[in-house]
C-alpha positions, -999 to +999 in steps of 0.1 A: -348+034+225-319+014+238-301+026+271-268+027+254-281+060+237-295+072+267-265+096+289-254+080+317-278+074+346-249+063+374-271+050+402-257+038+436-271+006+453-265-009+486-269-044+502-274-053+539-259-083+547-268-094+582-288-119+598-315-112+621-319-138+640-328-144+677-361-128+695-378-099+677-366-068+700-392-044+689-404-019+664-382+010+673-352-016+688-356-030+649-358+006+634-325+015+653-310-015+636-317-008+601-313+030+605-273+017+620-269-002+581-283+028+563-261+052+581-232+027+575-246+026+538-245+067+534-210+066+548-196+042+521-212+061+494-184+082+498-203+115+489-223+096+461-264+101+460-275+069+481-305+056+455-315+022+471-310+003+498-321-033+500-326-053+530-329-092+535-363-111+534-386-101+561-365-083+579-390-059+597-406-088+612-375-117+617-377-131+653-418-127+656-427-163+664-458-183+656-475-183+623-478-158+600-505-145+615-491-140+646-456-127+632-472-099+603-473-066+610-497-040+592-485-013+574-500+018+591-493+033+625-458+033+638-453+005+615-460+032+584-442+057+598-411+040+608-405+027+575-409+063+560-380+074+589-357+055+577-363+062+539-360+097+549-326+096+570-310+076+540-325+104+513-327+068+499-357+044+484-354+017+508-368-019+499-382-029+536-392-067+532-419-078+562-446-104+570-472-081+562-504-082+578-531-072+551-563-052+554-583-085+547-567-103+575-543-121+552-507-123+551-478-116+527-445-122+527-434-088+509-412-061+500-420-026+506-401+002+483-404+031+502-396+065+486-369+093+495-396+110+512-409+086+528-440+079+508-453+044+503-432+039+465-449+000+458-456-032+475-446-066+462-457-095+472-439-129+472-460-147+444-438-174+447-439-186+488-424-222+498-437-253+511-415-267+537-407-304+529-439-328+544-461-296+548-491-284+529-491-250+538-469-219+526-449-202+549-469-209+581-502-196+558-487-169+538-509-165+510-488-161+473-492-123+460-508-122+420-488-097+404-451-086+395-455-049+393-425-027+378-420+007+398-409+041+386-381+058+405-365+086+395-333+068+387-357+039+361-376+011+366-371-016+394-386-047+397-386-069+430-384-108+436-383-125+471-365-158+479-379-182+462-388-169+432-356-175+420-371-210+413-396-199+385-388-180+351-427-163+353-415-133+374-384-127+360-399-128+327-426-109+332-402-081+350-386-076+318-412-078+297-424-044+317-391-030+313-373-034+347-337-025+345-328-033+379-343-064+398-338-066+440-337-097+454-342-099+492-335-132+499-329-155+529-308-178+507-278-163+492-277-180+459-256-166+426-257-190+401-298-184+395-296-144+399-266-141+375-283-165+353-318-141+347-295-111+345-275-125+314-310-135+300-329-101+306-300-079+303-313-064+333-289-052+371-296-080+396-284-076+433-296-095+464-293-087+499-295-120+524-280-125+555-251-152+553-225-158+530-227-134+504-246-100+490-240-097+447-247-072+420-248-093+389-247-070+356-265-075+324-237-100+310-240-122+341-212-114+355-209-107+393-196-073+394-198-063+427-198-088+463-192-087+499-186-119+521-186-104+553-214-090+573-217-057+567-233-035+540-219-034+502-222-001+486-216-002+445-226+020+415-241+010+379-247+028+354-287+018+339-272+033+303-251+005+294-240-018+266-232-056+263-206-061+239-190-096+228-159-102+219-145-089+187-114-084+175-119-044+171-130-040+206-096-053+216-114-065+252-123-029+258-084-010+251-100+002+221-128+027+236-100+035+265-071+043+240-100+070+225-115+080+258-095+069+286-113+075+321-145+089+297-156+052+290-157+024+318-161-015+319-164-048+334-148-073+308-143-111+313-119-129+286-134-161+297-169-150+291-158-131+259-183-102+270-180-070+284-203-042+299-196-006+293-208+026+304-200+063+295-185+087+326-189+115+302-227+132+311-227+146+280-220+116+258-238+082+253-219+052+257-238+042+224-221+072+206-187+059+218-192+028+205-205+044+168-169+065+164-149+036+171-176+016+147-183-016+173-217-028+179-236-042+210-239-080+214-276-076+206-269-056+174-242-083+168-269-112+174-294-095+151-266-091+126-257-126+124-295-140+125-303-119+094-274-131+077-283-167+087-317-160+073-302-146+038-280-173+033-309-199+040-328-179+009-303-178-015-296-221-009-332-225-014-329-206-048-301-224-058-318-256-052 
């Protein structure tokens, strides 16, 4: 079923967007850090249910020196249990990224998604790690992770990439192909034009969390549509039941759902993009069902539309000729 017949499912996000650097200070010195940006994260929610809160890439770990080995930390003990304190102050899942030190004595560079509870939601693992320039190894011996799991929470379904993953289209594809509607990136480079770019092609939410320039939420028409600059954390709601719509000369560039339902309907439109992404404030009505009474279609339905039209007029030349 699409999600623009689906009632609204607003969900409220939040990026960290701080660097870590200098000497590791400690579990509980670290803990008290992150547990600052997720009470400064519950504060700017404003009221709102906090849902997630994503941190940058390893960010449990930053300032551990040596190589992986050395720097990874193993998730049990007060490791465990501090991660599950902070998902439970924030009534929040929190993505946690660390150098993880596995029960097999190997080491990932992953994201954990802890639940509101506290319970261990998922692990990813970077599947993607990088090679500095002249080196042979990844990450200081990081080994790559295999999978690209989608989790269930209880607002939908998330998928996670790290860093450089960005680079290759497997994970991203794969993510959709399971269904995510939200992918976090925790990421030490704060890139846009990549993440916008898979979240126009999997018409899938896309927000990073990194710790210099910039923290995005990129919506499913590519467009950014939420960003901070300045260090600090950026708080901004979705809606997971929306619809794409392209330009049309009905849609009016989205005055003719608000002439109908004024504050009821809401949207993100871009005249130079010629696309738009609505969402229903009413909980008892579908944006989908809005768009039916004022007879517009999604860009998806108007894509499909066009194709089979395309398709019947290359028949009927072929019977001609």
């Amino acid at each position: 079923m699409s999600t623009s017949c689906q009632l609204p499912r607003k969900v409220t996000l939040a990026m960290v967007l701080r660097s870590f650097s200098g000497p590791w200070p400690g579990l509980a010195a670290r803990a008290a850090e992150l547990g600052a940006d997720l009470e400064a994260a519950r504060q700017a929610a404003k009221g709102k249910r906090l849902d997630l809160v994503v941190f940058p890439e390893g960010v449990l770990t930053a300032g551990r020196t040596g190589r992986a080995a050395d720097s990874a930390l193993p998730l049990v003990g007060e490791v465990r249990e501090a991660a599950a304190c902070l998902a439970c102050a924030a009534q929040a899942y929190v993505v946690l990224p660390l150098l993880l030190r596995e029960a097999n004595g190997g080491v990932s560079n992953a994201a954990v998604l802890v639940g509101r509870t506290g319970d261990v939601a998922g692990i990813y693992r970077k599947v993607h790690p990088v090679a500095a320039l002249g080196e042979a190894e990844l990450e200081g011996g990081v080994s790559p992770g295999r999978e690209f799991p989608v989790f269930d929470c209880d607002f939908g379904r998330l998928g996670i990439q790290i860093c450089w993953d960005m680079s290759y289209d497997d994970g991203w594809a794969e993510l959709a192909r399971q269904g995510a509607e939200l992918i976090v990136v925790p990421s030490a480079s704060p890139q846009t034009l990549r993440p916008a770019a898979y979240a126009l092609r999997h018409r899938c939410y896309v927000m990073t969390s990194t710790p210099r320039d910039n923290v995005s939420v990129f919506n499913p028409g590519g467009m950014t549509e939420a960003q901070r600059t300045e260090p600090g954390v950026l708080v901004h709601t979705i809606d997971l039941s929306h619809a794409v719509l392209h330009w049309s000369e009905r849609l009016e560039e989205g005055r003719a759902l608000t002439r109908v339902y004024g504050d009821r309907v809401g949207y993100v439109y871009s005249a130079r993009e010629d696309t738009g992404v609505f969402w229903s404030n009413d909980p008892g009505v579908p944006i989908g069902a809005m768009l039916r009474e004022v007879g517009l279609e999604t860009m998806d339905e108007h894509i499909e539309r066009c194709r089979a039209l395309r398709v019947m007029n290359q028949r009927v030349r072929s019977l001609d000729v």
